[in-house]
C-alpha positions, 0 to 999 in steps of 0.5 A: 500500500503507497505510503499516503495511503497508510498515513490516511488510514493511520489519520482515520484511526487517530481521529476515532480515537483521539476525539474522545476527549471531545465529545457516542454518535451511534453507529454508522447510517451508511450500508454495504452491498457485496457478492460473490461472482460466478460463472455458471460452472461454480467458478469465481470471476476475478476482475468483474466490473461491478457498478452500483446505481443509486436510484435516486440521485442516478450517481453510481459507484464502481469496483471490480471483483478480487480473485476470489470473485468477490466485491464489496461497495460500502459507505452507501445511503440508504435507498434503492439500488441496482447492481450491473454486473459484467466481464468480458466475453460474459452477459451482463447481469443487473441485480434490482429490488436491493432496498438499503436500509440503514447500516444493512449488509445487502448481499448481491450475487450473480452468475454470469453467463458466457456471451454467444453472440457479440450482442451483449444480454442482460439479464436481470435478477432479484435481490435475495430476500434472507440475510446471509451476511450476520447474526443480526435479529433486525425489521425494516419500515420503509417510506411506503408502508410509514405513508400507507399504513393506518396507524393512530398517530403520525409518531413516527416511534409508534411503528415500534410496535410492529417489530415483534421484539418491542411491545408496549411498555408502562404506557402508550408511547413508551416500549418493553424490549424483549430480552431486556428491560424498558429502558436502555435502547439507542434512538437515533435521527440520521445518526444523532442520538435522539433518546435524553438523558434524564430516563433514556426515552426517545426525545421529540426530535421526530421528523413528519412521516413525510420525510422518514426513509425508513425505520431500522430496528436492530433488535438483538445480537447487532454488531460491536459498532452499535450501542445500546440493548436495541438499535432505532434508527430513523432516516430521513428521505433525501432528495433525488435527481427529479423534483417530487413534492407531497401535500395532505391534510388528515381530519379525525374527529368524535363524529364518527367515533364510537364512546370510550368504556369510561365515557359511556359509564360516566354517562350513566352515572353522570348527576345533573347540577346547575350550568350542566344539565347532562354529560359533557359531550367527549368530543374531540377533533384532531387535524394534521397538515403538511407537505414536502418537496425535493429534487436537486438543488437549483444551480449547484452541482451534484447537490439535493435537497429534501423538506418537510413541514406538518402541524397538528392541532388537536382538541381531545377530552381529558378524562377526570375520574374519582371514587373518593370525593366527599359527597357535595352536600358536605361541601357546604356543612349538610351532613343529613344525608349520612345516617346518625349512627352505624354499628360499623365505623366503616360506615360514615355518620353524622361527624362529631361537633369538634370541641371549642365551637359554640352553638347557639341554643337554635343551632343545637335545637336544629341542626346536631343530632336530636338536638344535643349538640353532639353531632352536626347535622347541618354546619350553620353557615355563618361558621362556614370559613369564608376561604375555605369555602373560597377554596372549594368554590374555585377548585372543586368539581362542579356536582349536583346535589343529586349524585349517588352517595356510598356508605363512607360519604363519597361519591361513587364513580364520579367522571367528568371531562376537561377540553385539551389542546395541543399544537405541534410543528414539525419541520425539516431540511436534508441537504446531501452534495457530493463534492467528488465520487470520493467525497460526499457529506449530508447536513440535516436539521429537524426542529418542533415546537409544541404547546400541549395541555392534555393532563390534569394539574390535580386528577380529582380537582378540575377545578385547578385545570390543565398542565401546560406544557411549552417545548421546543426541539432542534437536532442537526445531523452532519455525516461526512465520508471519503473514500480513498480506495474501494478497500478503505472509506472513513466516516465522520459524523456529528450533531447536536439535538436540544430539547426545551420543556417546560411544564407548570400549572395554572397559579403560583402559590401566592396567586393561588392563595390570593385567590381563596381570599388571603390579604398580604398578611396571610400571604407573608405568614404563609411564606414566613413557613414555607420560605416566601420564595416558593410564593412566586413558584407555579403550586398550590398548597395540598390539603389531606383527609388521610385517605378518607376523601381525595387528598387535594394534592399538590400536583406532584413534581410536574406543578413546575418543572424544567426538563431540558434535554441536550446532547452532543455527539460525535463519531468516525468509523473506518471500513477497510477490506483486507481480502475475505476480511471486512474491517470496521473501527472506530469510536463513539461518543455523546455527551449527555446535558440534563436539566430537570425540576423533579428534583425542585419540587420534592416533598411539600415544598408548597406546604400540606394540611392534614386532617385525622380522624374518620369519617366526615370528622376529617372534612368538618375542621376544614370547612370550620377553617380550624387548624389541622392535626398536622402540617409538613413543609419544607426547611431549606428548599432546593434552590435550583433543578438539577442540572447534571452531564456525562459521557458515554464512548465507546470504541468498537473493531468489527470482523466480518470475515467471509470465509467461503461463499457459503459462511461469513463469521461475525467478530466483534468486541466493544468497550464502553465507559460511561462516566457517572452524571456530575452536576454542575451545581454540586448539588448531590449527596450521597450515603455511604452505610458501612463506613463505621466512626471509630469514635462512636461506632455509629454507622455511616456517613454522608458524602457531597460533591464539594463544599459548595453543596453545604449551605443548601443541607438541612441542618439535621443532616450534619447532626445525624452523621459526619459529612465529607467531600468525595476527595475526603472519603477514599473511595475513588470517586469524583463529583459525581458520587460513584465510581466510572464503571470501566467494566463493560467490555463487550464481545460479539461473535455470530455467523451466517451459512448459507445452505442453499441460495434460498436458505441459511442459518444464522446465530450469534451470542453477545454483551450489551449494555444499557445506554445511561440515564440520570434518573438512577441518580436523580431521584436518589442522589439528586433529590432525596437528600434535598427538600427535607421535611418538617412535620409539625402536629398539634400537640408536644411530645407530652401531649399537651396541646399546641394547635395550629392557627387555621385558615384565615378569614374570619381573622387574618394574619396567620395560615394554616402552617401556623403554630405546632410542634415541630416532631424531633422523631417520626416525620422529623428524620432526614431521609436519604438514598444511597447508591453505591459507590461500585454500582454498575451498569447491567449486564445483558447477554443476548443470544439467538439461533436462527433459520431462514429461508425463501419460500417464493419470490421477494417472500421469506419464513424466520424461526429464531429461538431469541434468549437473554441473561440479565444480571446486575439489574438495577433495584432497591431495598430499604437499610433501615428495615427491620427484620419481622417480628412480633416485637411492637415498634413505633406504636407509642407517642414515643415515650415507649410506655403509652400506646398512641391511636394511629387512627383517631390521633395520628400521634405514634412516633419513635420511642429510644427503644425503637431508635436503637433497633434501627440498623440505622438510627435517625435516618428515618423509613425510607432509606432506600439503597440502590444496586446491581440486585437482580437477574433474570432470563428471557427464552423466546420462540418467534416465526415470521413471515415476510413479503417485502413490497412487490408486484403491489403487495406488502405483508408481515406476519409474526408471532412471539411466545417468551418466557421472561423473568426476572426478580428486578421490577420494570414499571418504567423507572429506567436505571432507578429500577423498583424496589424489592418487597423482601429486602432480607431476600431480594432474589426469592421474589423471582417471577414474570417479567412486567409488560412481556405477554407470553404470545403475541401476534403483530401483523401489517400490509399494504395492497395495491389492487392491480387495476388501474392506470399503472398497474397490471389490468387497466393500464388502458383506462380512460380517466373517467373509468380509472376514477372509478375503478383504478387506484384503489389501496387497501392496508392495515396493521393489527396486533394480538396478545395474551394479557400482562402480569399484575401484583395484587396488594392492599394499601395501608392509609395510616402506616408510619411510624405503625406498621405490619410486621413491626417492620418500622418503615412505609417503603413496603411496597407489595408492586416495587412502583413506589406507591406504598406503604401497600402489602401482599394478601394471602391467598386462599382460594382460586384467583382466576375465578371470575366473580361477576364482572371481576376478572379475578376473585376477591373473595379467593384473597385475605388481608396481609399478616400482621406478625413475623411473617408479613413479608414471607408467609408461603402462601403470600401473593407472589410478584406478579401472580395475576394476568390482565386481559388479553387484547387485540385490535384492527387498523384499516385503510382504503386509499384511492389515487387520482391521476391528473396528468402524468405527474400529479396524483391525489389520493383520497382515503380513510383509516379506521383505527380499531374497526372492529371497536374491540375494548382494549382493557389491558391497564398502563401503569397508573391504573394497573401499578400500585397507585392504581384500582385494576389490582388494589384489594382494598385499603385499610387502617391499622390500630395498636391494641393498647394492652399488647401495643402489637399493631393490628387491622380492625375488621370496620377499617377494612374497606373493599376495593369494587373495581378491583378486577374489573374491566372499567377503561379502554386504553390505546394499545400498540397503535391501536385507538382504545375504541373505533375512530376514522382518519 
């Protein structure tokens, strides 16, 4: 090789190396196509002239065969192509129907026939329609079946769901990725990551469906270059060597819709009340418009350019659903419809006249209970506190009088509807030159911006309206390669891609309260508490009834919330052909910026009441304005989001070794480092449990970045522990709290063998890892330690009174976080999350063996047996929980001699002695530790047919069976995982895989009917008889799968310091989500009976255990035990084209999503998950028996879940609406 040439390539590879230090782009977008030349004897024809034609751009690229008959053109872009293959005294043959998608290896063989005439013959043949050239498990999309197929959304990420390796993840829009967890896949945009930082999903940065090229999915056992547990790869179209241009315009409105399951049940149920005299109409009304055009660029050589605009407008209905608001009469102090007395104390009575209040001699005579003065029948109205009432006026739901009430005062199935909105627009521009045959480079940029208000602030509480979101993304794409010979091409390629959110609701705090009726004196007061600038702050404050009615909530961390997402990528890969040996090296890198208030808003940062008691008691003192039993605010809140960035690189060499025509031999070796996320505030903290203090022997020791994190700890931490910096603790870690893994050394091996040319065996074995996301460390590190709580209750330790203001209104100048006790025990602890220093990032074995073979033309068959290991799975357990046991804990007021009332007085706390038992002493329930706990397996058996698009017809079917397991929970929390529900023995609770159906079935297709002008009958049609007979399309998509798997658990409503087993925290959590304190029932009977219109049993379930065996009782529900409905559906289109000349053709169609208005009851996480209905038993109270101080659950505290089982809600599924709708 000439020296120039050495050094080039010598050039290349210190360029991937060297750039780490700059900036993980994603793997290459540019394919290969390569053969094998033969005559018809078998013997290889060295020195064949081979060109290849770009179809597009009608610009080719030349190689001739080595001596072993082979070639190889690489650094293609993705597209259609031909292959003419010639040599003297040879006929030519020309190899179509070779569609390149992504960085797809296209074999292209030929035989040539001896020429027996001077005239040259050329003979065409087919591209094969089986892989033959790698282990790889991937599934192609292109253009035609993004434009033609009948999906429910133009998100270009919902055709994910077509591949039959990604299923629906915790939610619609989000993906479960066989063999692996929901998180960790690499999306990529013409070679720009696309997937943020902060829980490693996609971003917004989509382009329209007009301008995708393809999607390629690289699903399992994909070559060292690529990163990530998946590979999504979208590309744009580009643009060819004629113009071509498009226009739509796509209407879907409730019109020709059919009604929701919630919505005809809330209709139903639905309760006149003045200004809404029937059920809001569910309308909504979706409008897409849009176009694209491109060709080549005016005047400038060798250069095209493609562009794309649509906008979205959509009016939907937001749901508003609740069981628990107290009923309306109760709003304005009418108690007469609960009855005086019950032998249950489950069932709600009359409420108590709260001591202190005076009554007049009427007032008594009228309205308490036979005329005592014992319990209200009516409040009178001039007790009513005018702010209060202010309060539910503005933010309460508007409900007739006349709606139904249950036994415990709450309104049974209220729904209602509230009009959402969004805008979105979605642009953009591809510009491919080539600057000679040697050099090409392409420059794409895609930006959107969106205005969206489609959640509620606060689910119960309409009143407080819709979230409002404000995004804006940009993503620019710049690849650039050179050939310097046909053995040795290098690619460059780099970009940006930002994403701007943010979300807020509709008042700050200081509004919000004006609202109500607060002067500036109440204002100041309650910013005296909370710090006054949380006042100037989206949020309102958040008043509890201790579960007894809706907690009118604080709108959790979404009330203001910045989430920006930045990314930085660059990237080189060189190709280099050395004989039989295809050669990739080259390195990635990607810079990760992540900026988000999740961590800002942490606890009540905008303050919270709370009301004990039972029954209409909690509701009285609220509407009396009186001061609450207790009240938790924050000290030292957080004053800025967090704000955090790392680096992903990898390096990767790549052998694709052709050891005979018939076998190619993948190998593969990729090293990662993914560095932990640093934030630029230092505003982190982490805890390390096993340093012990050699002075006092205590346990554990807090660690912060630098000492710029010290002024914003509160004060209690540096009094429960020591504090160091990272470079005071010796643990080889830097601002970032955790050590680099430099761990992930990635090997891949596979093969493929040909057997025959129309079948061939592949397989392949290799380690994947994870792509990083921040939340692992924001919710831990970046969060939990900060915005600590203060909870203040209304009486001292002694428990002597010490009661709280009030609401303002008859009086002003104080708020109702006035006054109290702070609590120094339980809800006064500290609470953290360590994570440790070592955590890694999970390792993922895939494996797979697979046989394919062409049946007919351009039609294969695929059996694959797909497996995976997964280990060092990311889940929690809690340090501070105890061991079960009949041992009472926490159920005195904290002197360990008096038992307290968890129910009527909410006053247990911490006794010395309970402290002492603690593992870790003073640092609270809730010390959740993070690490590498689980494991899991995946076995899987899939068989696919395949037809790509020709003669007209488009169609692919597969079918999936897995058994997935594993004892780490996936219910979208990416690398934060769940937590475990038997911390003493995290492995036991080994059990199906969330989201994973045990089969599945997704199938789509497109076909052109042959008639028409164009096609194979009709070519001679008039235009009048073409208008009405020619051009028709007819398409769908179409998935079923047997249903998902669910945790049956109970809620306790009053755990903490109290709890089941004597635990002594209300972490317990029986589904892992972090919705608890909630435990696992015992079972007794047949769960899958059905009982009415409950899809499983409740009487086959009873409460918890209460002693020792809480958490290991053999007969405990497992993780899981329960399966969901199985659901399919049915999209479909029907297109008809017009020509108008010979170059413009209108079409005018019709998709029905859903056809067949099948209920796609299978739940999403909310409902499904422990903060959900579908699978809660129940909630119940637990009380401490004042002789034995054991905690127990009274039988009248136990309150039945109605909905548990039951089929209530359709939801969209898989890109298929959750009830028939027309496009």
């Amino acid at each position: 090789m000439k020296l120039a040439k050495c050094l080039a390539i010598l050039l290349a590879l210190a360029v991937s190396v060297g750039s780490a230090q700059l900036l993980l782009a994603q793997g290459t977008d540019l394919g290969t196509i390569r053969g094998t030349v033969t005559d018809p004897s078998g013997a290889v024809v060295p020195n064949a002239r081979v060109v290849i034609l770009d179809l597009a751009t009608n610009t080719s690229r030349e190689a001739n065969t080595n001596a072993q008959g082979e070639y190889q053109v690489f650094g293609l872009r993705p597209g259609s192509y031909k292959v003419s293959i010639g040599a003297p005294g040879m006929d030519t043959q020309d190899i179509t129907g070779l569609m390149l998608t992504g960085s797809d290896v296209l074999s292209a063989n030929a035989v040539l026939k001896l020429s027996g005439s001077r005239e040259q013959i050329v003979v065409t043949a087919e591209a094969a329609a089986i892989d033959t050239e790698d282990q790889t498990i991937s599934d192609t999309i292109d253009s035609r079946a993004v434009i033609d197929l009948p999906r429910d959304s133009r998100d270009v990420y919902s055709f994910l769901y077509l591949n039959p390796n990604i299923t629906q993840g915790s939610d619609d829009g989000e993906f479960k990725f066989l063999g692996a967890q929901s998180y960790g896949g690499n999306f990529t945009l013409d070679g720009q990551r696309s997937n943020g930082g902060i829980a490693g999903s996609p971003t917004h940065s989509k382009p329209s469906l007009e301008a995708v090229a393809d999607i390629n999915v690289l699903s399992n056992d994909f070559s060292a270059e690529f990163a990530g547990i998946s590979n999504i790869r979208v590309t744009t179209k580009r643009g060819g060597a004629g113009y071509h241009g498009s226009a739509f315009y796509n209407n879907k409105n409730s019109a020709l819709a059919a009604w929701t399951s919630q919505d005809i049940i809330g209709k139903q149920e639905f309760a006149p009340y003045p200004g809404q005299s029937t059920y809001p109409n569910p309308y909504f009304n979706l409008t897409d418009i849009g176009g694209s055009f491109g060709g080549p660029l005016p005047k400038v050589k060798n250069t095209w350019f493609f562009t794309s605009y649509e906008r979205n407008w959509d009016r939907s209905p937001v749901q508003v659903r609740s069981n628990s608001l107290p009923h309306p009469t109760f709003w304005t102090g009418d108690f007469s419809l609960l009855p005086d007395s019950s032998s249950s104390s489950s069932t709600a009575v009359k409420p108590d006249v709260p001591a202190g209040v005076t009554l007049t001699p009427e007032e008594i005579a009228n309205d308490t209970v036979g005329g005592l003065g014992q319990q209200f029948i009516t409040i009178p109205s001039r007790l009513l506190n005018p702010t209060t009432q202010a309060l539910i006026n503005l933010y309460f739901p508007k409900i007739g009088v006349g709606a139904p009430i249950d036994r415990r005062g709450r309104i049974p199935g209220y729904h209602t509807i509230l009009p959402g909105r969004s805008v979105i627009d979605t642009g953009t521009l591809r510009v491919d030159h080539d600057f000679s045959d040697k050099d090409r480079v392409y420059v794409v940029y895609t930006g959107s911006g969106a205005t969206i208000a489609n959640q509620s602030v606060v689910g119960a509480y309409p009143g407080l309206g819709l979230k409002q979101q404000e995004r804006r993304n940009n993503t620019v794409s710049i690849s650039y390669n050179r050939v310097f010979n046909t053995n040795v091409i290098n690619e460059i390629r780099g970009g940006i891609n930002r994403e701007k959110l943010y979300i807020h609701s509709n008042t700050t705090l200081g509004g919000f309260l004006s609202s109500i009726g607060f002067n500036q004196s109440d204002v100041d007061a309650y910013g005296a508490v909370t710090g006054a600038g949380e006042l100037a702050t989206f949020g309102h404050p958040a008043v509890s009834f201790s579960n007894v009615y809706a907690t009118f909530a604080n709108g959790n961390r979404d009330t203001d919330r910045s989430e920006d997402q930045n990314l930085a990528t660059f990237g080189d890969t060189l190709t280099w052909v050395v004989r039989k040996h295809s050669l990739k090296m080259g390195a990635d890198f990607v810079k990760n910026n992540a900026v988000d208030g999740f961590a800002k808003n942490r606890q009540n940062v905008r303050g919270l009441t709370t009301y004990a008691g039972s029954g209409a008691n909690t509701l009285v003192p609220f509407l009396l304005g009186l001061g609450s039993s207790s009240v938790s605010y924050v000290n030292l809140p957080r004053p800025n989001p967090m704000d955090v960035y790392n680096w992903e690189t990898g390096y990767f060499f790549q052998d694709d070794w052709k050891v005979s025509p018939r076998l190619t031999l993948n190998l593969g070796i990729r090293y990662e480092v993914i560095t932990p996320f640093i934030d630029n505030n230092d505003m982190l903290v982490n805890f390390d449990p096993k340093f012990v203090d050699s002075t006092t022997g205590l346990k554990g020791r807090f660690i912060v970045p630098s000492s710029k994190t010290l002024p914003f700890l509160d004060t209690r931490i540096a009094d429960t522990r020591p504090i160091v910096t990272a470079s005071q603790s010796g643990l080889g870690i830097g601002r970032g709290l955790v050590r680099t893994d430099k761990n992930n050394i990635a090997p891949r091996v596979g093969l493929a063998f040909r057997l025959t040319d129309k079948s061939s065996l592949r397989g392949g074995w290799g380690m994947y890892f994870p792509t990083s996301a921040a939340q692992g460390i924001r919710d831990p590190l970046a969060t939990n330690a900060f915005n600590q709580s203060v909870t203040k209750r209304n009486a001292d330790a002694s428990g002597n009174p010490t009661p709280f203001a009030g609401w303002p209104g008859f009086n002003h100048g104080f708020s109702p976080l006035t006054g109290g006790t702070v609590r120094s025990g339980f809800g006064g602890i500290p609470s953290i999350n360590p994570v440790p220093a070592g955590l890694q990032q999970p390792r993922i074995q895939q494996y797979n063996a697979t046989f394919e073979r062409e049946v007919m033309r351009d039609t294969s068959i695929r059996f694959s047996y797909l497996g995976s290991s997964m280990s060092g799975l990311i889940a929690g357990v809690d340090l501070n929980e105890i061991a079960p046991s009949d041992v009472p804990f926490g159920t005195t007021i904290g002197d360990g001699a008096t038992p307290c009332d968890p129910i009527n007085n909410g006053d247990c706390d911490y006794s010395p002695a309970d402290l002492a038992r603690q593992p870790l002493p003073g640092l609270g329930d809730y010390l959740a530790n993070y690490g590498n706990f689980g494991h899991g397996r995946s076995n899987a058996f899939q068989a696919q047919f395949e037809r790509r698009y020709s003669h007209g017809l488009l169609l692919n079917f597969a079918y999936t069976y897995a058994d997935q397991r594993t004892t780490a929970l996936d219910w979208g929390n990416s690398s934060l995982g769940g937590l475990a529900w038997n911390p003493f023995d995290p492995n036991r609770d080994y059990g199906q895989d969330s989201w994973i159906p045990k089969n599945r079935i997704v199938a789509y297709g497109v076909w052109d009917l042959p008639v028409g002008r164009g096609r194979t009958y009709g070519s001679g049609f008039s235009g009048w008889a073409d208008a009405f007979i020619g051009g028709w399309q007819t398409s769908f998509n179409m998935f079923a799968k047997t249903g998902t798997a669910f945790t049956p658990f109970w809620i306790c409503d009053n755990c903490g310091p109290v709890a089941l087993g004597n635990i002594g925290v209300a972490s317990v959590d029986a589904v892992g989500d972090f919705n608890g304190p909630s435990y696992r029932p015992v079972v007794i009977g047949d769960v899958n009976h059905r009982n009415g219109n409950q899809i499983w049993d409740p009487t086959a379930f009873e409460l918890p255990p209460v002693g020792a065996d809480v958490l290991s009782n053999p007969n405990l529900a497992k993780r899981n035990l329960l399966y969901g409905p199985g659901t399919w559906g049915v999209n479909l289109g029907l297109h008809k084209d017009f020509h108008f000349g010979e170059r413009v053709i209108a079409t005018l169609g019709a998709d029905v999503q859903n056809i067949f208005n099948h209920r796609l009851f299978s739940p999403n996480a909310d409902d499904g998950g422990g903060g959900g209905s579908f699978a809660n038993l129940g909630d119940f109270s637990v009380a401490v028996d004042p002789a034995t101080f054991k905690p127990y659950i009274p039988a009248d505290q136990v309150n039945l879940n109605d909905d548990f089982g039951r089929l209530l809600t359709t939801y969209t599924q898989e890109g298929v609406d959750s009830r028939r709708t027309v496009r």
